[in-house]
C-alpha positions, 0 to 999 in steps of 0.5 A: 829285436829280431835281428839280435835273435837272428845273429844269435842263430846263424854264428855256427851255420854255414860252414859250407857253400849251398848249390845256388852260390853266385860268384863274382870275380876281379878282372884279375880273377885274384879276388872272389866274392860268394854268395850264397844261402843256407836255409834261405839266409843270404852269407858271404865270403871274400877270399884273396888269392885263394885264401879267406879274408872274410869267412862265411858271414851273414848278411842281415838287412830289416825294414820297419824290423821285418828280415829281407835277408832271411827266407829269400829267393833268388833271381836274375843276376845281371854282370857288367863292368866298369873301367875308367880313370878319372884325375883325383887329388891324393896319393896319385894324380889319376884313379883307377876303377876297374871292377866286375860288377853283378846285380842280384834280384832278391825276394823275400815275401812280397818284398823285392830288392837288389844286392849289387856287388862289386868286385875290383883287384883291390877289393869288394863292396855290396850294398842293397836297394830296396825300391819304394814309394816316395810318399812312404817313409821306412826305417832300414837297420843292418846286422851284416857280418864281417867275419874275420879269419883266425889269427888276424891282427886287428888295429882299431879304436872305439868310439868315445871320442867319434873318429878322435882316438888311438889305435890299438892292436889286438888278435881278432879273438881278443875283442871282446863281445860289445867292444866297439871298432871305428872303420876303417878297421885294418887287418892283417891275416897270418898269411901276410894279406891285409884289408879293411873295412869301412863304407863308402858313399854314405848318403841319405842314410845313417853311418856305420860303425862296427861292433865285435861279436866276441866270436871274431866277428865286426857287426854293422851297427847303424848309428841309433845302436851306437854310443853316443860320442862324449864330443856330441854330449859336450857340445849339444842338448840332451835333446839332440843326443836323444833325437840322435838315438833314434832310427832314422826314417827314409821315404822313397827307395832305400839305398844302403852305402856300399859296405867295402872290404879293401883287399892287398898283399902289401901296404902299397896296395893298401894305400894306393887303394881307389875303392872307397872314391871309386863308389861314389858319382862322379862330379855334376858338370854344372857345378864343377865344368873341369872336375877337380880341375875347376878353376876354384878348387885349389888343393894347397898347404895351409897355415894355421894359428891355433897351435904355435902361437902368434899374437892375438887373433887380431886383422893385424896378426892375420895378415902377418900370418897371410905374409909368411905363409906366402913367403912359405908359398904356402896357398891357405891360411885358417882362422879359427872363430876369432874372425866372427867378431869382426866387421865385414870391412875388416873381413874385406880387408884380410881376405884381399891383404891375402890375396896380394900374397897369393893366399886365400882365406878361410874361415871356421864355423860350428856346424849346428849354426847351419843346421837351419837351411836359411841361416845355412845359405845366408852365412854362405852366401856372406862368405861369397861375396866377402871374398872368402875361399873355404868353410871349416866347418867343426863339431859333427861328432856324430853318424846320425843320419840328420847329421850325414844329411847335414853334409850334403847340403853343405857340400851343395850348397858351398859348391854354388857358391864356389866355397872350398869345404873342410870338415872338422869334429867329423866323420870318416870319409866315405869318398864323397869328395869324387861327387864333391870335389870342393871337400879338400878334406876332413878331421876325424883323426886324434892330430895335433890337437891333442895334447896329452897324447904321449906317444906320437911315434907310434900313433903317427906311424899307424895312421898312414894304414888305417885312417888314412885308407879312408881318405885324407884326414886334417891331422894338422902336420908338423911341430916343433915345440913340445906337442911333438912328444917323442918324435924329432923334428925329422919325422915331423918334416917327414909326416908333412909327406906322408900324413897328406891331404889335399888341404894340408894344414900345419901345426907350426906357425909360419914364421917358425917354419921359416926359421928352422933349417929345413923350412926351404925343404918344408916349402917343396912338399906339395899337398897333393901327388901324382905317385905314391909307393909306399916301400917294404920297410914298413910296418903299421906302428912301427914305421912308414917309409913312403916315396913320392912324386910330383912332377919329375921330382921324387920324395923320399920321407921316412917316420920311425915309431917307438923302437930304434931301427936300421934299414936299408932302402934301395932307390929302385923306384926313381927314373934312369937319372943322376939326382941332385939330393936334399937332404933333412935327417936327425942328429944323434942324441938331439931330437929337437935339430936337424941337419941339412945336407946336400947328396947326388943319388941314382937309381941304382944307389942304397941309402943305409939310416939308422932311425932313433925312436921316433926318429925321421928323415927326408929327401927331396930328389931333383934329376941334375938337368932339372932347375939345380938344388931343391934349396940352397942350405948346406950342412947346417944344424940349428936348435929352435930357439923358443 
């Protein structure tokens, strides 16, 4: 391939910029983006604050295996801005995209296209758009590299198990040439700065993964270079695993994703990070009047039996499940394919049980049952007029351009018929859910599920600045049986408010998180928030401290990882108010209790915590001239009784 050839030449070239470097700027002129060409190759570099985050790398984009980024000439750069808020539903009530945008004609041959940057305080993104015939398919493929800076620690997983895997944590120099890196792929440079790389607005095109150089470089690997997922070869044909290795054809203009690098001198920065939504459209008026405020979608905590028994998956255990998650004012309740086997008169008649507790059904679906548009609609439509509010639709497990297609028609299509969406066995997010707001969330995440994992506490406080970077991710929260492995019950009551999503489902049966003494805590935690700090104690792997608001009431949620650790977290962040506190933290030496006490808090005040490993704690913060307690338990310290 020649694009192989060509990354094989450029990895000692452009040490210094040409003459013709264009640069484009942050409003806040701390972020810069350079392009610029040696010997007529396209490269680029990020820098932050004056210092790099990605040196000099090419960018490489063939068509039908012809290079458009070598032998180029440059035109006519055209500037613009965006500024605008917009209300989202995740770690803040209101996103922010404000950028310095610059479109960059390019020709090489007979050949001409566009390279549009962004640039935002918070980081960069470019993508390509390569105008053509819609009568006309092409094969697009990508080799851009993202150079990373010396002495940066990169945390990542591979590909084996698609976007279902365990972080680990390395320098750059250590990946070795061929090791493959799941985006987003957090990075920490020497300075203290940190970023990530991932894509956004993945549509009509195959998805991206990263593959290290050896050489401290992450090359763009579309998905008919990527190894197959064991997931995909589990579940679907030789056939379909064959079919999903080759390149994918487009007809018309070809419009890559935007591929971003999130850029920020602390965590905070990183997870309060809008880019990845920002990239997307917004959402078409038709479909959804009052974006995200349209009446059907509903954000909301979910029960959920797979994990925590139950019974059976009977009508009858369903509606005992529907009742308690009512009880726990809980929105949503899941079930797994058990219903299939059901007639539509009992479908009916748990769906409206439900909707007397003020709960709305889901129902699960493999998603190669709706790759034929008919039976897609049909099935849909079925769901519709049954009464049913979501599709938990499962097993993607690949990046494949059809199967990317697959996503959006089933975004369309659920959003005609008013269907909230959440996608399991799935890739990364890429923000479609600004353009679809009916996706309250996805997987692509090793939860709760996964049974063998051992070390919870520091997989658990890794993820808020990785995979989360991305989007909100269905890790199915909170365990208080074994699955919890080396984490209390604390710090799984605590993960409830900093592994959010929109849809936030629970591992533990209802009736279980009823009985434990944190249950009327549990009940408080929202799934969506208006504000989110996340505050200097933490570390990736090591420990997440987050302060959150809903409303006037603040949260205050603490994981620890693998190591014991005592810290000071000053309470700077609430309003000028005396507190009423809630308070659920761990007993010494019983990771499986918890004590529940009440306190009175200002702002002014410190709390000192002495955090066992995988140890956890949680306050819920409600100002005195509020409603009264967050709930009414005091003092009390009871074990599961299993």
């Amino acid at each position: 391939m020649k694009i192989r050839v060509l990354l094989c030449t450029l990895l000692l070239a452009a040490k210094t910029f040409a003459a013709d470097t264009t640069l484009v700027t942050s409003p806040d002129g701390q972020v810069r983006f350079r392009l610029f060409s040696d010997h007529q190759q396209l490269y680029y570099t990020v820098a932050f604050r004056n210092t790099p985050v990605i040196d000099a790398s090419p960018m490489i984009l063939s068509i039908d295996d012809r290079l458009l980024t070598s032998d180029v000439t440059k035109g006519a750069v055209k500037r613009y801005t965006v500024n605008e808020r917009y209300p989202w539903n995740g770690v803040h009530a209101v996103a922010v995209n404000n950028c310095q945008g610059a479109t960059i004609a390019l020709k090489q041959g007979t050949t001409s296209y566009t390279l549009d940057v962004r640039v935002f305080n918070t980081g960069i993104a470019f993508r390509t758009v390569v105008p053509g015939a819609a009568s006309v398919n092409r094969i697009p493929d990508e080799a851009t590299v993202f150079n990373i800076p010396a002495g940066s620690e990169v945390w990542y997983h591979d590909l084996n198990m698609h976007y279902e895997s365990v972080y680990a944590k390395k320098e750059i120099s250590a990946l070795q040439a061929g090791e493959w890196v799941a985006p987003p792929a957090t990075f920490k440079l020497q300075q203290g700065i940190y970023a990530a790389i991932t894509e956004a607005d993945l549509v009509n095109y195959a998805g991206m993964a990263l593959e290290a150089n050896g050489k401290q470089g992450l090359v763009v690997r579309l998905a008919q270079h990527q190894p197959v997922s064991y997931p995909y070869k589990l579940r679907y044909s030789e056939e379909d695993v064959q079919r999903s290795l080759k390149p994918a054809a487009i007809s018309g203009t070809i419009t890559t994703p935007w591929r971003v690098v999130m850029v920020g001198a602390d965590l905070n920065t990183m997870v309060n990070n809008d880019i990845v939504q920002n990239l997307c459209p917004p959402p078409d008026p038709k479909l959804f009047p009052k974006g995200i405020h349209t009446d059907w979608i509903k954000p909301g905590r979910a029960a959920w039996k797979y994990l925590d028994g139950g019974g059976d998956g009977t009508p009858e255990v369903m509606k005992q499940f529907s009742a308690e998650a009512g009880a726990l004012g809980f929105e949503h309740n899941i079930l797994e394919g058990f219903w299939a086997k059901w007639t539509d008169d009992q479908i009916r008649d748990v769906v409206n049980d439900a909707k007397s507790h003020h709960v709305g059904i889901w129902v699960w679906k493999h998603s190669k049952t709706l790759r034929d548009k008919t039976e897609r609609q049909a099935f849909f439509k079925r769901c519709h007029d049954l009464g049913i509010t979501g599709v938990k639709i499962d097993f993607f497990d690949s990046e494949a351009k059809e199967v990317i297609d697959l996503y959006t028609a089933i975004l369309q299509e659920t959003a005609r018929y008013h269907l909230l969406t959440d996608f399991h066995g799935a890739n990364k997010p890429t923000g479609s859910s600004r353009t679809w707001p009916n996706e309250l969330t996805r997987e692509a995440v090793k939860g709760m599920e996964a049974s063998k994992l051992t070390d919870r506490a520091e997989h658990e406080t890794t993820l808020p600045f990785t995979r989360f970077l991305a989007g909100p991710a269905e890790y199915t929260v909170v365990h208080f049986g074994e699955r919890r492995k080396n984490t209390s019950w604390a710090h799984q009551v605590a993960s409830a408010a900093i592994l959010s999503a929109p849809l936030l489902t629970y591992a533990a049966r209802p009736q279980h998180i009823l009985d434990n003494p944190a249950g009327n805590l549990i009940k408080l935690i929202p799934s969506t928030w208006d504000e989110t700090i996340v505050l200097p104690p933490s570390e990736i792997g090591q420990l997440a401290v987050f302060a959150r608001r809903k409303g006037d009431t603040w949260f205050l949620a603490v994981m620890n990882g693998d190591a014991p650790q005592q810290i000071n977290i000053p309470l700077s962040f609430l309003q000028q108010a005396n507190y009423k506190v809630s308070v659920v933290r761990d007993i010494p030496d019983s990771a499986g209790a918890v004590k529940v006490e009440e306190a009175a808090y200002t702002k002014k005040d410190v709390i000192p915590l002495q955090l066992a490993p995988g140890g956890g704690y949680v306050a819920v913060f409600v100002t005195s001239g509020g409603n009264g307690n967050a709930y009414s338990s005091h003092n009390t310290a009871v074990k599961r009784k299993d």
